[in-house]
N, C-alpha and C positions, 0 to 999 in steps of 0.2 A: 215545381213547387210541391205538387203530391210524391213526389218521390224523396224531396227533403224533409217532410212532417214522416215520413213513413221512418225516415232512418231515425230522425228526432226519438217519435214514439219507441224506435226499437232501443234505440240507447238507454232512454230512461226506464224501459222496462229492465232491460238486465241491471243497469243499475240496482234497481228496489227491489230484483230480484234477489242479488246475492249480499243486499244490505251494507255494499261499498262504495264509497265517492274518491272523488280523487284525494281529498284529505283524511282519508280513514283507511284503517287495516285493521279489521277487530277481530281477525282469526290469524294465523300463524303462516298461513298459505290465500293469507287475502278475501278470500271468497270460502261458502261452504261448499264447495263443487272442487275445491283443494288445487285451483287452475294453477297458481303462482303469479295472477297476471295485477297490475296495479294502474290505476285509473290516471295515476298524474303523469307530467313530466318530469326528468332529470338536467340541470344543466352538466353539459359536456365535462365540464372540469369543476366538480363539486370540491369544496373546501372542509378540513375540519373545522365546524362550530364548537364541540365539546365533549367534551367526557365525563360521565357519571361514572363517579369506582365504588361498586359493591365490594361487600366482608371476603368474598370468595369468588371462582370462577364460574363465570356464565356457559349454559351448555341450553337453556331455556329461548324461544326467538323473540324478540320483542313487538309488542301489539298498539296500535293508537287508535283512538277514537276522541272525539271532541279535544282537542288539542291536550291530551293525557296520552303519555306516554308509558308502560304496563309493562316491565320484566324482572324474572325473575331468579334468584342466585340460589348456587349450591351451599349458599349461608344458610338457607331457608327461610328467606326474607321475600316478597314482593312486594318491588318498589315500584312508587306512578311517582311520574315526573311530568312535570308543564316543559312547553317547546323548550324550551330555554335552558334544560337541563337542573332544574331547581326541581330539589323534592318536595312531594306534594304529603303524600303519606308512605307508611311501612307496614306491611302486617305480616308477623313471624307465624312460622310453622315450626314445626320438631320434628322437621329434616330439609333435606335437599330438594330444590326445588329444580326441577330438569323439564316438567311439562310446560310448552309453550301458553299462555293466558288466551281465553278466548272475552271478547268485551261484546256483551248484551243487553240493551234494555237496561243500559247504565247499572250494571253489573260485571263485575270481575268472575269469570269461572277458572280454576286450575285445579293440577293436581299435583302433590308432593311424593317423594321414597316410601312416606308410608304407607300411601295407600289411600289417604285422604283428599275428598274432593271439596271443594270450596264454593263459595258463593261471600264476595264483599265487594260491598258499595263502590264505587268507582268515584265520588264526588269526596266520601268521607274516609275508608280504608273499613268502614266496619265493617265485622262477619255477620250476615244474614243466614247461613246454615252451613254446615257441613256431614258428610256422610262417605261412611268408611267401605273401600274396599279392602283383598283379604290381601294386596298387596301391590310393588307400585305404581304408579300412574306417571308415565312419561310421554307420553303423548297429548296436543291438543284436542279437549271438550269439542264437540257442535251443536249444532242445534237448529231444530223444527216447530215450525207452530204451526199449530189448526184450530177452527173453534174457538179462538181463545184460551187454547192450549199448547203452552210452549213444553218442546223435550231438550231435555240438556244431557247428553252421551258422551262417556268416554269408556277406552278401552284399560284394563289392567293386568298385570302378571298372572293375577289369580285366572286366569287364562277368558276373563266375561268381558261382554260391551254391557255396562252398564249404564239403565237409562234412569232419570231423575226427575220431576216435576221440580221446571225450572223457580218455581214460586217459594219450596216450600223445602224443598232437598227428599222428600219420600221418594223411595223407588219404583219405580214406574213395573218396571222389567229389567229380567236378566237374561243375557242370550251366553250362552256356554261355546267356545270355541274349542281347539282339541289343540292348544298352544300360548305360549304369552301374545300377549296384544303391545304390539312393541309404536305403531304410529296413529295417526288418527283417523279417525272414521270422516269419509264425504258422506255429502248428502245433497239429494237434488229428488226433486217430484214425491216425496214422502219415504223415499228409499237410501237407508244407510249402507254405504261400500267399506269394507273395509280388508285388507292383508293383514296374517298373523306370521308366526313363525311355524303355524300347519301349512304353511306354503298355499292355503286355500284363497280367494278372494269372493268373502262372504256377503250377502245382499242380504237385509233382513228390512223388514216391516215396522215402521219407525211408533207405528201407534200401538201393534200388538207386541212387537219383537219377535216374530217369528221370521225363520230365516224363508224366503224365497228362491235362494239359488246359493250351493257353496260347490264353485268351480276351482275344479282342480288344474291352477296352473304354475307353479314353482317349486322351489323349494323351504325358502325362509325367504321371509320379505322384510327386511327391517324397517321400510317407510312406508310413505303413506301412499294410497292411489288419486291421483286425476279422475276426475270423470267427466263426462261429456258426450249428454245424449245415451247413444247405448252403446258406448266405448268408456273403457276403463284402461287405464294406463300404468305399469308399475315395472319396477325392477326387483331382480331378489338379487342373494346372497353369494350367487354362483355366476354372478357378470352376467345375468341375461335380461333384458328389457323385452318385454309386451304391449303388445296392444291387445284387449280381450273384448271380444266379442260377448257382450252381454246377453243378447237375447239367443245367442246361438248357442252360449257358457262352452266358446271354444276362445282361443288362441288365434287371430288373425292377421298377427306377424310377430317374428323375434329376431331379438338381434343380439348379439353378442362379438366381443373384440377378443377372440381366440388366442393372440401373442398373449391377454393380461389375463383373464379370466378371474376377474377381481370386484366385488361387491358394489352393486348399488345402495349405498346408505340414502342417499339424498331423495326426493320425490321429483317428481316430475310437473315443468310448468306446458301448459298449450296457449299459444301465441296464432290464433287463426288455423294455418294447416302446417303448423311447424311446432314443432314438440322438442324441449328444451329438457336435457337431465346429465349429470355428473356422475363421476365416476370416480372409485379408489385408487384407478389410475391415473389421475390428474388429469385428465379430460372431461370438458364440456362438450355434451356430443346437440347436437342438432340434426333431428330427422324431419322429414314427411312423415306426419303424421298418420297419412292415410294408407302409403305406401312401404313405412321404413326404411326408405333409402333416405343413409347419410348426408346430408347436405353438405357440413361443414364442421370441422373440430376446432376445439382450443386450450392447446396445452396450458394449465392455469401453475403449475411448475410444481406442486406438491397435492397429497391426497387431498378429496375433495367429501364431506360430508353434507353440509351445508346445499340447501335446493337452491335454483338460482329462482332471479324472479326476474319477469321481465315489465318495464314501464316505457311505452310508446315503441322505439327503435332500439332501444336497449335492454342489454341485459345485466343483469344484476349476478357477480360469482364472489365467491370468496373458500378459500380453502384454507387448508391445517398447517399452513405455516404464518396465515395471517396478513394473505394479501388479500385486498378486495380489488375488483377491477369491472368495470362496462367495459361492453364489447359489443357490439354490432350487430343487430337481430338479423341482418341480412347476409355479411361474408365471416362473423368470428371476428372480424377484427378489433383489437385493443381499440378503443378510446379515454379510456381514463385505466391510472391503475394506484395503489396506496398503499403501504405495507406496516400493517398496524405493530408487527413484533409480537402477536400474541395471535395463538389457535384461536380459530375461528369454525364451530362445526354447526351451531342454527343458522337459519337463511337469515335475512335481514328484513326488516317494515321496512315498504318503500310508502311513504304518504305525504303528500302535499310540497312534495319538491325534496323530498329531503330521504336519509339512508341512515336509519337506524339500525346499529348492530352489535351483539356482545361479543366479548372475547375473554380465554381465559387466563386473563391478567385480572379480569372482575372488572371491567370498565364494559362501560356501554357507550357505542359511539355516534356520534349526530354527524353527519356531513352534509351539504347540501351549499344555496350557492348567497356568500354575504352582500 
């Protein structure tokens, strides 16, 4: 009995730690800790429910929170939809909108081409503030509270992690990197992780912005890192995956597939002591986490940009010719597979039983079970 109240207490703490339930995904990678991991289950053989078609192609992931569903198109449009695929509201920019939506405190954060970060209402579509960086923003917002002080961060070209008082859009802080900021920043215990294209993996002080540690370990990193405790997870640009020792700010394994030698675009999920990430080579690789040895591959039959995520026993893939597919958190094996017809490079929202995802046909898709 004390050992079931104990595991009780432990769930719901991570829960209300990373602000997700099985029905919600209000960052782009699930959690602020950028895991990949989602609280619900999938049925085996999910069904299309529907399709929403935006102006333009989707390159953006899609985000839920209270039964709103939040993505956003290279129209420069972001649209929230209720479960059912019915628009709820629209609120245009003047440009492309490619950063995934983060949903806080029933608020919408993004960021558009030009450089502008947002804040609207979630229930209404209205804009509450916005504030300009010197260029653009294609990466997922996060965010930190203390005190009754929330921070809202994203990174941009102009090469900064720019931070924002989530209340009011004033700048908090700027932290200067020596590259574009091309994925999103984690966050966990009051400390921002993020990869640039300085190949650095930077740790900076979420209240003052001062950088803590900038480890040299890549070379361009086009996504975002995992983290986890004091391990960070990422790939770059030159097919090599990490595991980094944070407190050590060494490298405490790498791996690379020497025949391909081919870019990590996708991030990385952790699933217990198994570490989930993709490749330009059409492979889903599956390691030890702890160890980096291979577990298992799976050829997904074309490039793979798009992160996977995984929910319960599965896993969630989808790559650039527009198949999506689960597969088996334990051997790679297929269990469901669907071939939309249309590139597919953000990961998908897995929440409340269901797989949200866009493609560049400008449809947004619902599957899940009727």
């Amino acid at each position: 009995m004390k050992l079931s109240i104990n595991l009780l207490f432990l769930f719901l703490f991570v829960i209300r730690l990373s602000g997700q339930t099985a029905d919600s995904w209000p960052i782009f990678r699930g959690d602020r800790q950028l895991t990949g991991i989602s609280r619900t289950e999938l049925p085996d053989k999910p069904e299309l429910l529907w399709a929403f078609q935006t102006e333009d192609n989707i390159k953006a992931a899609p985000v839920v929170e209270k039964g709103m569903v939040v993505i956003g198109s290279t129209d420069g449009i972001m649209y929230c939809l209720n479960k059912e695929g019915k628009i709820q509201w629209k609120f245009k920019t003047d440009n492309a909108i490619e950063a995934p939506a983060l949903i806080h405190n029933n608020t919408v954060y993004f960021g558009n081409l030009d450089g502008t970060l947002f804040a609207v209402d979630l229930a209404t579509g209205e804009k509450k503030w916005d504030y300009d960086t010197d260029n653009q923003i294609i990466g997922s917002p996060n965010w930190w509270e203390k005190d009754g002080v929330t921070y809202i961060f994203a990174g941009s070209y102009d090469y900064y992690l720019h931070c924002v008082d989530a209340g009011t859009g004033e700048v908090k802080w700027k932290y200067e990197s020596d590259n574009f900021i091309n994925g999103a920043p984690a966050c966990i215990d009051g400390k921002i992780y993020f990869g640039g294209c300085d190949g650095f993996l930077h740790v900076v002080d979420v209240e003052t912005g001062e950088a803590e540690k900038k480890i040299d370990v890549a070379n361009y990193v086009p996504g975002s890192p995992a983290v986890e405790k004091d391990k960070a997870y990422l790939g770059d640009y030159d097919g090599r995956f990490f595991q980094v020792d944070i407190i050590k700010e060494t490298t405490t394994w790498e791996w690379k597939d020497e025949s391909t030698t081919l870019p990590f675009i996708a991030s990385p999920a952790i699933a217990g002591n198994r570490l989930l990430i993709a490749n330009h080579n059409k492979f889903l690789y599956c390691f030890d986490k702890n160890s980096g040895k291979k577990l298992w591959e799976y050829n997904t039959g074309n490039r793979v940009e798009a992160s996977p995520v995984v929910a319960g026993n599965k896993v969630v893939v989808a790559n650039m010719r527009g198949d999506l597919a689960l597969v088996s958190l334990s051997d790679g094996k297929v269990i469901w597979s669907y071939e939309t017809g249309s590139q597919i490079v953000s990961n998908p929202a897995v929440a409340g039983g269901r797989i949200y995802v866009g493609g560049s046909d400008g449809n947004m898709y619902c599957f899940g079970k009727k």
